[in-house]
C-alpha positions in Angstrom: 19.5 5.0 53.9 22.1 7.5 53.8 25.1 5.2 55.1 28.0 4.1 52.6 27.2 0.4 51.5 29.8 -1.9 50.2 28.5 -3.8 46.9 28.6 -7.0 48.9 25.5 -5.6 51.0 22.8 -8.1 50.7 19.9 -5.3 50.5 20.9 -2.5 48.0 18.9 1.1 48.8 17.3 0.3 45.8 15.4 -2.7 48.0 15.7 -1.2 51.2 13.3 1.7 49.4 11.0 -0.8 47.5 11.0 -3.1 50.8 9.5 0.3 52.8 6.7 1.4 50.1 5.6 -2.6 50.3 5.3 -2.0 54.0 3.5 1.2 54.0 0.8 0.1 50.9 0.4 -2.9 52.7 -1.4 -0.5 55.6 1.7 -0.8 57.9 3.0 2.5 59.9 1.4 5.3 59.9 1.8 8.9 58.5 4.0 10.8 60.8 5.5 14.2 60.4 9.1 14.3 61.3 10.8 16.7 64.2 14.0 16.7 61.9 12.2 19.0 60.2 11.4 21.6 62.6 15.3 21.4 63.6 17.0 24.6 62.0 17.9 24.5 58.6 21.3 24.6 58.9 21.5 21.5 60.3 19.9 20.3 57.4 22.5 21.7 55.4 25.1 19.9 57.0 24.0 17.1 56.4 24.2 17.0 52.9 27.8 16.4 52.9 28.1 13.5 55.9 27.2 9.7 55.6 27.9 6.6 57.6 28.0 7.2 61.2 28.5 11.2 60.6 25.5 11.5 58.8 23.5 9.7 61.9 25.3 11.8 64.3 24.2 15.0 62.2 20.2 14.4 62.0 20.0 12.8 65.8 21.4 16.5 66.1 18.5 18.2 64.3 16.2 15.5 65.8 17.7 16.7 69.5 17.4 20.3 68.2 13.7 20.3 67.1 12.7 18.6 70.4 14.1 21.5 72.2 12.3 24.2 69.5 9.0 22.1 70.5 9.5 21.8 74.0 9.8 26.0 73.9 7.2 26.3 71.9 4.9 24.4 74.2 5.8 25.9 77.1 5.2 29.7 75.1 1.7 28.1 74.9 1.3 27.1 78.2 2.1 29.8 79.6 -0.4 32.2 77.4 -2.9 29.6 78.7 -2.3 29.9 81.8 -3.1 33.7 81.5 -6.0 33.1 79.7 -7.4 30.7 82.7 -6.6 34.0 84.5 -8.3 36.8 82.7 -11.4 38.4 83.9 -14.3 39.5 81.8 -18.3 39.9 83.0 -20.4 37.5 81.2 -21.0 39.5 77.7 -17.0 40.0 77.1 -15.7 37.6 74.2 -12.1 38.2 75.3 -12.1 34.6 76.7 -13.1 33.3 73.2 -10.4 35.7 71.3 -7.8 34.5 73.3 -8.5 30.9 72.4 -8.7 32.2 68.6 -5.2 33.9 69.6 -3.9 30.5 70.8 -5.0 28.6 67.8 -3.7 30.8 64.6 0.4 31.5 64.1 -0.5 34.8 63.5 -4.1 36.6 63.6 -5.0 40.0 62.7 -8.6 42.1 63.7 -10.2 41.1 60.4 -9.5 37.6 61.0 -10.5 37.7 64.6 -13.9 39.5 63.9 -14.1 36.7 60.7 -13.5 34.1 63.8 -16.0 35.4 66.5 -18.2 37.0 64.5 -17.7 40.8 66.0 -17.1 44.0 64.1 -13.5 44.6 63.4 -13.5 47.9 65.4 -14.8 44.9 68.5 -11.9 42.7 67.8 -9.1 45.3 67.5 -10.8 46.3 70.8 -10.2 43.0 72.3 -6.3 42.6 71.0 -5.6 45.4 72.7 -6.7 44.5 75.9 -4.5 40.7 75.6 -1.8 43.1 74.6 -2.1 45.0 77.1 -2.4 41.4 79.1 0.8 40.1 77.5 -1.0 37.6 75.9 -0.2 38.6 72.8 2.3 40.9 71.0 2.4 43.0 67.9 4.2 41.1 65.1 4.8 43.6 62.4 6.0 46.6 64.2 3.8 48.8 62.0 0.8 51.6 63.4 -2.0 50.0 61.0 -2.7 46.6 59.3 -0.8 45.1 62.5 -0.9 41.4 62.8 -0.2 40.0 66.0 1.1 36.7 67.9 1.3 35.0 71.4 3.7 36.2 73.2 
């Protein structure tokens, strides 16, 4: 949509555009959220000011560099699963269940873990320390109090 068209170009962007919301009412495709976006934004940037073959070059770029943010990210998880798998715990302990909280939030805090598992907040601060401690998780705030942590 973003290439330079010549005025003798049978489909203008004006049908090109019409041509795809026909297609999609029509129950065609499906929704699907685009990796460009998770590319950085500076690459998005860049783009602004390319077209033609530049402009393609540009967001198969950010496409190539949001695949590679994913692919870390996934492996970041994987590997905080795999410590999970190993953690011990007798048959009471919930720190099974607040890791698999931990993997499922961006970012948790104790209220929102004891909100999650339904433990006293004093239980749950209890139980981030010991995936800290674990290196399952990590402090995210750097501060003493309120702290709001994230998997490592």
């Amino acid at each position: 949509m973003n290439r330079h068209t010549e005025s003798a170009d049978p489909l203008t962007l004006d049908g090109l555009f019409l041509a795809a919301c026909v297609w999609r009412q029509e129950g065609f495709g499906r929704d699907i959220a685009l990796p460009f976006w998770a590319g950085p934004s500076a690459h998005h940037h860049r783009l602004a000011l390319r077209v033609g073959v530049d402009w393609m070059a540009g967001f198969l770029e950010c496409v190539a560099r949001a695949a590679q943010i994913g692919l870390e990210e996934l492996n970041r998880l994987r590997r905080a699963e795999t410590m999970i798998a190993d953690l011990g715990g007798t048959a009471r302990s919930r720190l099974r269940d607040a890791a698999k909280r931990v993997i499922q939030a961006p970012v948790i805090t104790a209220r929102s873990l004891a909100d999650g598992l339904d433990v006293s907040p004093q239980a749950a601060l209890g139980l981030l320390r010991q995936l800290l401690a674990a290196g399952i998780v990590r402090e995210a705030t750097g501060r003493a109090a309120w702290r709001a942590f994230v998997v490592a």
